[in-house]
N, C-alpha and C positions, 0 to 999 in steps of 0.2 A: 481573452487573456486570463490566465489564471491568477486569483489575487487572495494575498494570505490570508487565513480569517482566525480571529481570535479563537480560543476555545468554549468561551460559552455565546460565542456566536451559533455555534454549530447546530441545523437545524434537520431532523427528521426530512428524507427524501431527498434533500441537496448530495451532490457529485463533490467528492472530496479527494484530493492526492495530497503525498507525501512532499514538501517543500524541501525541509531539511531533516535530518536526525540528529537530533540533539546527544553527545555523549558529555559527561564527568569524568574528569579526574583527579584524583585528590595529589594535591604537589605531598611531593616529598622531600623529608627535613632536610637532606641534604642537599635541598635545590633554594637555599634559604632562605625559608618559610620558617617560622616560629610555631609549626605544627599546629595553630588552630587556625590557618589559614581555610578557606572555605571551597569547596570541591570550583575547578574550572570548566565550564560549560563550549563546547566545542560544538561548533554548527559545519554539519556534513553531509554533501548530497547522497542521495539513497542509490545502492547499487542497482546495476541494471535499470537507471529512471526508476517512474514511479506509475502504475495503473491507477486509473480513479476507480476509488469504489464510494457506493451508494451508504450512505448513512440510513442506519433502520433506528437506533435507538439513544437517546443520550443520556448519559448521566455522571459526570465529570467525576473522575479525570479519565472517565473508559469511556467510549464511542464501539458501538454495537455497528458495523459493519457488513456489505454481500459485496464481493468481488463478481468480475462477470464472470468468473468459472462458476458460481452456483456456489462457493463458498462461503461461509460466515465467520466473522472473528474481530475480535479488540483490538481498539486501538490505545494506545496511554497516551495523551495529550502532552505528556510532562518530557516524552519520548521523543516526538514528533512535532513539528511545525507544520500546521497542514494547510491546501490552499484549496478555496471554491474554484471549481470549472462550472463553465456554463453547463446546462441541463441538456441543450443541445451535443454537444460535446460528450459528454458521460454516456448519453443513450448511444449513441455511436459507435463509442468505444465499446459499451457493452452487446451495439447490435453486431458489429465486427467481429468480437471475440467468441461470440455465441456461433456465427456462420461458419468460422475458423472449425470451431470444435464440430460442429455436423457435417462438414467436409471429411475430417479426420474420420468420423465416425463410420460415413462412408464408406470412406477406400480400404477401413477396415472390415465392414462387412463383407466388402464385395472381395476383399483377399481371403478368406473364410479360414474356419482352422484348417491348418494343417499345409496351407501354400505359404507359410512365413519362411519353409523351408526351402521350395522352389525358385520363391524372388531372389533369397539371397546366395545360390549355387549358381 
């Protein structure tokens, strides 16, 4: 079970997804608010679910992150509600999506240039 974990929970190696996405909105006066009302925080599932990715580096409020496509990138804590998956879990999903991809890679080889025309005629 995936179980939310604070942000400076977050530790180097651990399997992490996206729980909620956090957005703000600031009310407006004519929704009567005395205009220093303070922004509204709205909790909202992430499109398309959420992949785990593997945490490479911490350092609040950004999380240094690899997706299992071989990608890298931040996350802003302030952004996101994130949740631990088991380690079990995470390698899985990364050994799945790595098999996915050399499948692809395959049948792209093996169509070589220039039959992308043939398949589709």
């Amino acid at each position: 079970m995936a179980r939310a974990v604070a942000p400076e929970d977050i530790q180097p190696g651990e399997y992490v997804t996206a729980l909620h996405v956090v957005w703000e909105c600031i009310p407006f006066p004519w929704d009567g608010s005395d205009g220093n009302s303070r922004p509204a925080r709205i909790l909202m599932l992430p499109e398309n679910g959420s992949t785990p990715v593997q945490v490479l580096e911490v350092c609040l409020p950004l999380v240094l992150v690899k997706t299992p496509y071989g990608k890298r990138g931040l996350i802003d804590v302030r952004k996101y509600r994130l949740a631990r998956v088991s380690e079990q879990f995470g390698r899985r999903v990364f050994e799945e999506i790595e098999a996915q991809q050399q499948a692809e890679n395959k049948n792209a080889e093996k169509a070589g240039p220039g039959n992308e025309e043939k398949e589709t005629q």
